[in-house]
N, C-alpha and C positions, 0 to 999 in steps of 0.2 A: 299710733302716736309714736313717735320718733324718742321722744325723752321719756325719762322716767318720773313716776309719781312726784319725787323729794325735790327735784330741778325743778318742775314745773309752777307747783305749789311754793317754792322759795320766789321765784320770779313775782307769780302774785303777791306774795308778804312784800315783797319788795315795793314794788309799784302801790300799793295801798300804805305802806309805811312810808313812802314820799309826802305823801299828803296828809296822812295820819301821824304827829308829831308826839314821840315821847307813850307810844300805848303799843312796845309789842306783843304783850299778853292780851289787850283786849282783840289785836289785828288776829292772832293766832287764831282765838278763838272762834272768830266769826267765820276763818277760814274752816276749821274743824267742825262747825254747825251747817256748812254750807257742802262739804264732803262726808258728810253723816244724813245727809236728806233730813235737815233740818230747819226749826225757824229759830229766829234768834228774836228778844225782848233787851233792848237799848234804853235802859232807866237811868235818866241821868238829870240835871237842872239845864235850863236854856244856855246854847254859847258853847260846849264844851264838843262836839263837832258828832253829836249822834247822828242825824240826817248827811253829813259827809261821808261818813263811814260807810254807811250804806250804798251811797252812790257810788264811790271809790272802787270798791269790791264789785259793781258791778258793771264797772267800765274798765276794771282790769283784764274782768274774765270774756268780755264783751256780748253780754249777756242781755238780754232786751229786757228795760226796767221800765217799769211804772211806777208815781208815786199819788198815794191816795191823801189827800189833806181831810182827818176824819175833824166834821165838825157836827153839830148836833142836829142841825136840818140834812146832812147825806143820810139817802137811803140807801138801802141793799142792793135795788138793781144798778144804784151806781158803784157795785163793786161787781156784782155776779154778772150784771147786761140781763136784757132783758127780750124778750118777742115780742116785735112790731107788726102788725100787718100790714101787707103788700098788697093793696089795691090790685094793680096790673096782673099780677102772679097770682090773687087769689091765694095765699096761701102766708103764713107767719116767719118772718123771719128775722134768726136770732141776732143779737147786735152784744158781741162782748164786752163787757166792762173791764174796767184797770184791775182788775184779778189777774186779769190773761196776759201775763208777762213773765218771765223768769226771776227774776226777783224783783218781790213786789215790796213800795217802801210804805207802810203804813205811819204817818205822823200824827203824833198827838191819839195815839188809839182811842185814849181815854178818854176825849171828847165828844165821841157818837154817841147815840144812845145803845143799850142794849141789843134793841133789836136789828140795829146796824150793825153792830159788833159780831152777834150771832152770823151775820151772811158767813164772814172767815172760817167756821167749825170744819161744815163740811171740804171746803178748800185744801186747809192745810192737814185734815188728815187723810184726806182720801184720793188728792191732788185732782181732783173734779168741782164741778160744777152741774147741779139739775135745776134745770129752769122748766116747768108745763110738765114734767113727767118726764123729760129729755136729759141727758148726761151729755156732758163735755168735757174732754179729758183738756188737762190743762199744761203749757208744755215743760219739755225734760232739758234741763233741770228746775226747780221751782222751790222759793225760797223767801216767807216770807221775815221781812225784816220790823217791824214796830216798834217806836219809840213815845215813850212816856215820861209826862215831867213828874215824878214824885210829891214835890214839896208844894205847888197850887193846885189844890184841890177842889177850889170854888168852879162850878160849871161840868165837872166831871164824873166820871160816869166808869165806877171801880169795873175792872176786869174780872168776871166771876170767874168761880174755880175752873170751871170746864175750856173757858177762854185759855188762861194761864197755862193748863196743864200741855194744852196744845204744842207749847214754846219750847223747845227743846231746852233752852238755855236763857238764863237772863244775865247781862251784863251792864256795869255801873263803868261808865267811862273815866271819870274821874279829874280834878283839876290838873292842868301838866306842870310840870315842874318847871321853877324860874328859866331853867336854860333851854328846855323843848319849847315854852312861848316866846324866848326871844329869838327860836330860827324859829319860830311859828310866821316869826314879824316880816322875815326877809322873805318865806315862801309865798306868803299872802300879801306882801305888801302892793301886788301891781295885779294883772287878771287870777282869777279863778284857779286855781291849780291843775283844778276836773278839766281845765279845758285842751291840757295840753298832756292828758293822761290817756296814753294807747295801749288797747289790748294789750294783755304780753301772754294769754290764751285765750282758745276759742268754748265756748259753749260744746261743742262736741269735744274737747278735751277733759271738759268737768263730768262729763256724763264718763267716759272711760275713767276717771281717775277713783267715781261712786262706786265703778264695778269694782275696783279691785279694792278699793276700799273693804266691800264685802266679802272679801276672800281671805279676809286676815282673822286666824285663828284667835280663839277664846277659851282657854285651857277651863275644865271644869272648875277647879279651884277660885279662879278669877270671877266665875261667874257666881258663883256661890257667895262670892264677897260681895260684890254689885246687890245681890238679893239681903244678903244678909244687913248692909249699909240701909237700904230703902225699908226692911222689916224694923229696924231701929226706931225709925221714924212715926212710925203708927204706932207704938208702946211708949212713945217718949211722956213720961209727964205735963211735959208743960207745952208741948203739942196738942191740939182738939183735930188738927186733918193734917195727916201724913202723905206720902206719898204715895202716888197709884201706882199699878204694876206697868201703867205709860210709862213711868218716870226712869223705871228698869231697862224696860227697852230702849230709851233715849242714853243711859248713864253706859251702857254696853257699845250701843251705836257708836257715842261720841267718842269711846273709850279705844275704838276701833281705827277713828278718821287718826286720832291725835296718835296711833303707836304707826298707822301707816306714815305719816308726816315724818315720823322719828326715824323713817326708815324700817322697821319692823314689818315684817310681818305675822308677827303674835303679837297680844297683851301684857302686858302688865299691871300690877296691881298697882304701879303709882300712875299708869296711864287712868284708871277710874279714881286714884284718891283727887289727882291734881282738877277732876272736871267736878268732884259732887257739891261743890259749894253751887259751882254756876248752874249745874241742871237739875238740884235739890230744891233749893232751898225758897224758890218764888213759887211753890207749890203749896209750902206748908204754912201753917196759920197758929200761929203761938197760940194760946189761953190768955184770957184775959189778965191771972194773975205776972204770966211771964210779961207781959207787956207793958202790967206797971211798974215791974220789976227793970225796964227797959233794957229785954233780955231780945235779940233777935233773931231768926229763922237762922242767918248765916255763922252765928253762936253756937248755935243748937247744932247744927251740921259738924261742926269743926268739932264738937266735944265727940258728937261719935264719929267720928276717924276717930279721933283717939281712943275710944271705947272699943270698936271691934275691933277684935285680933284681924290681921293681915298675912292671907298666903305667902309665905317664904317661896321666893323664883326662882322654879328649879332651871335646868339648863335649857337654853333654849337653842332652836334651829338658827340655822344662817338663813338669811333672810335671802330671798326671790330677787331675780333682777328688775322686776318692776320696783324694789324697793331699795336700790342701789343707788346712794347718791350719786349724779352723774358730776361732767368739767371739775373732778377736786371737789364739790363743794361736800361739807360735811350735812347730815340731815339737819331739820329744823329742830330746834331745840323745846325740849319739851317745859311744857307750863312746870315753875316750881312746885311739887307735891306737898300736900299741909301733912305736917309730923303726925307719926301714928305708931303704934307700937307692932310688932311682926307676932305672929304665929309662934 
């Protein structure tokens, strides 16, 4: 690859923020869940451009997408595919379902039934498929995207914990501001935006950009706090399910994409403060009292940032030329960090 990391990844932001009006933390983030080999969970009410977002990002990077519309009569094999038999051939063969795309757009998750839900488990954590005893590797990069309306909940069908925890990250799109919907007006007002939205990377670029993603240092200290943030969670009071040591691994990962993005190649401790709300907190499940308290998960997160102390950063390395802003352009700007008190 010719450019480096911070050019390539700005280009995307770019191109996905053409269309995406007034959300560059939510565009960041989707980018940093997608170079952290993660999924993303898009919770938001109808109209506010969840199912765009997804597609955007995946016509930036030109990525081969599918989108699954879950409704309560789809079954599993119409996510996994299924084996046919072949008459002629004498023999089964397999027919893939809309899994088998690089990123996949799941709508309305919460409309399947469970057991259609469960198809995704093994998917997204294992990046396969076994159908008859048979494995299918599913392909590089893979990324699944699900969106869920919150507030109608007649016909629906809660995502269990095991579901959830899969999700690297959840994000709330949010209504855009009076002046992001009035260029919303002029962008939209005549065809489709998607339609006239070209690559600005290849699929084989996002796979090199995951490699080096993983090559960006995680000073013991940093990590220490990433555990200690997630141990919080499981002692919390008005907590009944805290986070798993999934949620560790994802909070490290993400912690990873978004300091590569910054141009780094180490961590930071606000690289993990500014993601724990988003890859926390749709894991955990208040108590009943906090909830009639109408106290919520992403309440509870933000009190501990501010409860654990925070590693003081020591000096760090100059950063690698994969992570050298290329043409002038300065790195991507990292998520604002939620206030916490230091070491």
């Amino acid at each position: 690859m010719g450019e480096d990391l911070t050019t390539t990844a700005e280009r995307v932001r770019a191109s996905v923020e053409s269309v995406i009006e007034g959300k560059p933390e939510v565009v960041r983030l989707s980018l940093t869940v997608l170079l952290a080999e993660g999924h993303l969970l898009i919770e938001d009410v109808p109209g506010v451009g969840k199912t765009m977002l997804a597609k955007a990002l995946a016509r930036s990077v030109d990525c081969s997408v599918r989108r699954i519309q879950f409704t309560p009569d789809l079954l599993p094999s119409d996510i996994t595919g299924v084996s046919i038999w072949d008459q002629q051939r004498r023999e089964f063969e397999f027919k893939p379902g809309a899994i088998f795309a690089q990123i996949v757009i799941g709508d309305e998750i919460n409309r399947a039934s469970p057991k259609t839900q469960s198809a995704l488990l093994e998917s997204m954590e294992e990046r396969q498929v076994t159908i008859d005893g048979t494995s299918y590797e599913l392909p590089d990069p893979f990324m699944v995207v699900a969106t869920q309306n919150p507030v109608e909940m007649e016909g629906t069908y809660p995502l269990p914990e095991a579901q959830r925890d899969r999700f690297m990250a959840r994000v709330s799109m949010g209504y855009p501001s009076p002046a992001a919907e009035l260029r919303m007006l002029d962008v939209h007002g005549g065809p489709s935006p998607l339609e006239d939205l070209q690559p600005v990377a290849h699929a084989d670029d996002i796979v090199k950009l995951i490699e080096t993603v993983r090559t960006v240092h995680v000073a013991e200290a940093v990590r220490r706090y990433a555990v200690d943030l997630v141990s919080a969670t499981r002692s919390h009071p008005e907590l009944r399910l805290g986070a798993s040591p999934r949620a560790t691994l994802h909070l490290v990962r993400a912690a990873k994409a978004s300091a590569a993005l910054g141009g780094r190649e180490y961590v930071l401790p606000d690289d993990v403060q500014s993601l724990a709300v988003a890859v926390l907190a749709h894991r955990l499940l208040p108590t009943a009292q906090a909830q009639l308290n109408r106290r919520t998960a992403e309440q509870i997160v933000r009190e501990i940032l501010q409860r654990v102390p925070v590693p003081a950063s020591g000096p760090a390395p100059a950063p690698g030329p994969a992570f050298t802003a290329g043409n002038g352009r300065p790195p991507m700007p990292p998520h604002q960090p939620h206030g916490a008190r230091r070491a």
